[in-house]
N, C-alpha and C positions, 0 to 999 in steps of 0.2 A: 597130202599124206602126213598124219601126226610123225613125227619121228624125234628124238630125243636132243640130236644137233640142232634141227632147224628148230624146234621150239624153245630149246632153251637162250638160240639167239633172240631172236624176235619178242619171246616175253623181256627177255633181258631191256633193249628200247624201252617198252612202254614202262619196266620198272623202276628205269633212271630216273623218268621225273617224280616221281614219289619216293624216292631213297633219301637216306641220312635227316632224318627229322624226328621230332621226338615222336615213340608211339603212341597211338592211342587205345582203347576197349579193341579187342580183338572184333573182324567182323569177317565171319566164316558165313557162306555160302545158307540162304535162310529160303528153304525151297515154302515157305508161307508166303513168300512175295510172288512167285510164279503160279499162273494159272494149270488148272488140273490138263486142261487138254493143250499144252502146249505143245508144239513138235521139238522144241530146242533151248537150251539153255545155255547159256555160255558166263562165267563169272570174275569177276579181277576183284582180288583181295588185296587192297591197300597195305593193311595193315601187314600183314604175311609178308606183300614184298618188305616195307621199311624194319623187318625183324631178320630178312635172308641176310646171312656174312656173305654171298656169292652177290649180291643185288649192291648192299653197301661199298663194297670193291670196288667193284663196274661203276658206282654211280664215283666214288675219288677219282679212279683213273678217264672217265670222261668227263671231270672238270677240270683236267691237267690237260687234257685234248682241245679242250673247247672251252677256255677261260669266260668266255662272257654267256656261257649257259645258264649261268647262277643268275647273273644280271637278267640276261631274257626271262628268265622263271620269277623273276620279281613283276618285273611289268605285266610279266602276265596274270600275277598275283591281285596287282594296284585295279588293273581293267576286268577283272571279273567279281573280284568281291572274294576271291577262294586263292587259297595258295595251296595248288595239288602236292606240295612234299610233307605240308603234315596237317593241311584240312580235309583233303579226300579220305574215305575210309574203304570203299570198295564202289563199283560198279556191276550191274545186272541188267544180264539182255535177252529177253526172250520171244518167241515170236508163236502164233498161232498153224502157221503154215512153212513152206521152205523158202518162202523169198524174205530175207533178210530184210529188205525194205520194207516188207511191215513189221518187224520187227518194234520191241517196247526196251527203252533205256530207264532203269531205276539206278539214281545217282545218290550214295548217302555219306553227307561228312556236314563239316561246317561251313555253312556260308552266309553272304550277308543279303539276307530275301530283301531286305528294301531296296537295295540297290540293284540288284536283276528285277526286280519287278520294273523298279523304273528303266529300267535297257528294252523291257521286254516291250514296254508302251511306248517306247521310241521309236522303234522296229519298225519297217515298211507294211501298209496292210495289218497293223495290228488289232487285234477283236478280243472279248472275252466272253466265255460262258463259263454258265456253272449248272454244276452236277452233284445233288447234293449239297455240303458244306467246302466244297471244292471250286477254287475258282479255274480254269483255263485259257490259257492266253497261247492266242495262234498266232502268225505271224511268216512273213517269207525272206528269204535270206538266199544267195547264190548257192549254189546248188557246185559238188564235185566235179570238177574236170571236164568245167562245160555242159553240164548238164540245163544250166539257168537257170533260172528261180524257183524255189521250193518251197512247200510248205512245212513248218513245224509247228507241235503245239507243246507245250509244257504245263508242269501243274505241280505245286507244293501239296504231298500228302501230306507234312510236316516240315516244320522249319527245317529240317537237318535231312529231310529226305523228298528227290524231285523226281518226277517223270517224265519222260519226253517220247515221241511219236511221230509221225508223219502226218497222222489222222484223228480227231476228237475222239471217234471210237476207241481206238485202239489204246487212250489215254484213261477213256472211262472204265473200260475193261482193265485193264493196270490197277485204275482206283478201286475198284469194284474188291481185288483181291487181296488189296493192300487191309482193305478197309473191313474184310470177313465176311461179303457180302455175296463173295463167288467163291467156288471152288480152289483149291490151292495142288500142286503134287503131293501124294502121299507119297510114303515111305519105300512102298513095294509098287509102285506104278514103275512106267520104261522110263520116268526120268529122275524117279527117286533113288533111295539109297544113302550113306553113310557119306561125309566127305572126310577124307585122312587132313589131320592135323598138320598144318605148314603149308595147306595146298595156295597158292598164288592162284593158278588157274584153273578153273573147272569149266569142260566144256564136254556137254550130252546131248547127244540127238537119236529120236525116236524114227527119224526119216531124215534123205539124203538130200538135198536138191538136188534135183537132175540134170541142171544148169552147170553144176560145181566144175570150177575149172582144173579139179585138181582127177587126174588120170584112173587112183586107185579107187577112191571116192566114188566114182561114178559108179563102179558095179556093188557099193555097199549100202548096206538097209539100215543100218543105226553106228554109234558109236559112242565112248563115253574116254575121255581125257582127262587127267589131271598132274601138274606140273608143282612143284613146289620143292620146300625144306623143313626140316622138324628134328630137332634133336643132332643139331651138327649134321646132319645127311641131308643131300639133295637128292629127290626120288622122282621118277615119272614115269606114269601107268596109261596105258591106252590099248583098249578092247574094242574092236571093229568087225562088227557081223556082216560078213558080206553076203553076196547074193548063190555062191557055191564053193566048194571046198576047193578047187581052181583059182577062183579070186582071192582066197585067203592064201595060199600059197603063194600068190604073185607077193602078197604084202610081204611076207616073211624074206622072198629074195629081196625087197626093193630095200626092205634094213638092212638087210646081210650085204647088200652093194653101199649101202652108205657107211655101215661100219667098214667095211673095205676101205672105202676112200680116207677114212680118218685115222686106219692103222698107216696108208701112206705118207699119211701128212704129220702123222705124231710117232712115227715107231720107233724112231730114236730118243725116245723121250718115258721112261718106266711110267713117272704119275700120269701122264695124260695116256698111256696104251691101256693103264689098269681102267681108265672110266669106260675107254671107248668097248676091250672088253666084258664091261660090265652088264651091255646089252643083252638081256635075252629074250629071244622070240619065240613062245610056242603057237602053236596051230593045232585045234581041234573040230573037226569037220570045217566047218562056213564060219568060225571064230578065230581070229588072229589077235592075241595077247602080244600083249610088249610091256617090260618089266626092267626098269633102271633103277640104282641106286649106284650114289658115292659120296664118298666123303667133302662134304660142302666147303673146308679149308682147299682142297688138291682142284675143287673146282672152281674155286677164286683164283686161283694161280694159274690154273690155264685160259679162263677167259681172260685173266691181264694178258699172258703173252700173248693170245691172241689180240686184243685189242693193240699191244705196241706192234706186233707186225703190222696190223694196218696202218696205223698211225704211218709206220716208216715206209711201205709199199706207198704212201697217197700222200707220203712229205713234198710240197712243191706241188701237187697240182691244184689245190686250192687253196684256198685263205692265204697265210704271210708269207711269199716266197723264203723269205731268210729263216724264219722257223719254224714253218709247216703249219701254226697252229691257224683254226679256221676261225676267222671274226677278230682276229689281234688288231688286225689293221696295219699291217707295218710293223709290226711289236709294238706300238700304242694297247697295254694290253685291256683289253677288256672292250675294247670296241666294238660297237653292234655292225653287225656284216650288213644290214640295209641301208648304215650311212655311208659306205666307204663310196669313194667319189667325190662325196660334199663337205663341205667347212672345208677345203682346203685338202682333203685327201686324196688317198692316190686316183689318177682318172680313169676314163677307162680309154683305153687305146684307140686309135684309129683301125677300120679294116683294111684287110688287105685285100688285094685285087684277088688272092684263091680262096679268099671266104666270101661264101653266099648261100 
């Protein structure tokens, strides 16, 4: 269920690793890369995050949490050829049907093609075709949470812009649209329309999947989401057609119970009562609207405090026992959490006879 709380945590994660880097050309939401009959879109603007004052806050205050983040963000840099804090520039995903696994990834920033090209011909099972002026390279890799081996295929439409897949098809149909050779969304189609200025997220769907594990979801027939910042205000918009004016009403209690819970947890607090207030839910017939705005300074200051409550709810139960922080190693600061144990560091314990 989109809702204003949970999404502005969870974009928040994914826009720590692309925060505090220099910007680059703005890359807003370009529905000429999506095919016309898509069911779904979903978008991450790079750029938008590394421009939010609520995103660059979050990203200081969880490298005072997690000192050797920066360091991991490097290696991860060295080993791919791209450093996502200020070569990435946005991501796009969309898919022809509702299973997310066929699903098409368009990736556009800076990167260094020669060297994933050679990662790509290193890869288990790796092949190449072409399509056009396009090469494709498949390739299998472990697969999610035990799923086991998978296939993927990728493809440079250009240096600075790649597309990935599950399936050749699904890569050539990506190329196909990139390239003007298929259809695209219009403006007035179910997944077109205007994107507001600042938006980080954009996510529209012409259909549900029926699979969705999310409760409100299951009885709704389209939706269209967007999250972001523009002009000092943090804003977030989300319009859910559901399947009767019933469903729509459940939507509107299930915010009005989550803004409840956040007047309990902030009501002694005026700047964070005024955001949580700032919720509003209308419903008309089988449509449920949700409509947030606040002030992007009042909302950097309360994801800090929230982020130091946890920090202090979860001091000691992992990383440095003596200062909570996770990956120090002891206060050795800046230590990678996958070495602790070796060179001489702390070990890990024996069991005890009531663990098993």
């Amino acid at each position: 269920m989109p809702r204003p709380v949970a999404i502005v945590s969870r974009t928040l994660v994914a826009c720590l690793l692309v925060a505090g880097a220099a910007p680059l050309p703005a890359a807003p939401l370009d529905l000429a890369a999506v095919a016309a009959d898509a069911q779904w879109l979903m978008h991450f603007d790079m750029d938008a995050a590394r421009d939010s004052v609520v995103v660059k806050r979050a990203w200081e205050r969880m490298q005072k949490m997690h000192p050797h983040a920066a360091g991991m963000m490097d290696l991860a840099a060295r080993m791919t050829g791209m450093d996502p804090r200020k070569d990435l520039r946005d991501v796009t995903a969309w898919g022809l049907d509702t299973d997310k696994r066929n699903g098409v990834m368009i990736v556009r920033g800076r990167v260094n093609r020669e060297m994933l090209e050679r990662m790509a011909a290193k890869a288990p099972d790796h092949e190449t075709m072409e399509h056009r002026k396009h090469t494709l390279h498949a390739w299998t890799h472990k697969g999610w949470k035990g799923r086991g081996r998978e296939k993927m295929v990728g493809a440079f439409h250009r240096d600075d812009v790649l597309v990935f897949a599950r399936a050749p098809e699904q890569v050539k149909a990506a190329l196909d649209v990139l390239d003007g050779e298929a259809a695209a969304v219009r403006g007035d189609g179910p997944l077109g329309g205007r994107v507001r200025p600042g938006s980080i997220l954009v996510a529209r769907a012409a259909a549900v999947d029926p699979d969705t594990k999310c409760p409100v979801l299951k009885q709704g027939r389209a939706f269209r989401v967007a999250l972001g910042e523009s002009a000092g205000k943090s804003f977030y918009r989300a319009r859910l057609e559901m399947e009767s004016p019933a469903a729509a009403d459940a939507v509107e209690d299930v915010v009005e119970g989550f803004t409840a819970l956040g007047r309990l947890r902030w009501g002694d607090e005026a700047d964070a009562m005024q955001l949580v207030n700032a919720v509003n839910v209308d419903v008309e017939g089988d449509t449920c609207t949700i409509v947030w705005d606040g002030d992007a300074e009042k909302v950097a200051q309360v994801v800090e405090r929230a982020m130091e409550e946890w920090q202090r709810r979860h001091r000691g139960r992992r990383g440095c026992p003596a200062c909570g922080k996770d990956g120090c190693g002891g206060c050795a600061e800046g230590e990678c959490p996958m070495r602790r144990g070796r060179d001489g560091g702390p070990a890990e314990q024996p069991l005890r006879d009531d663990e098993f």
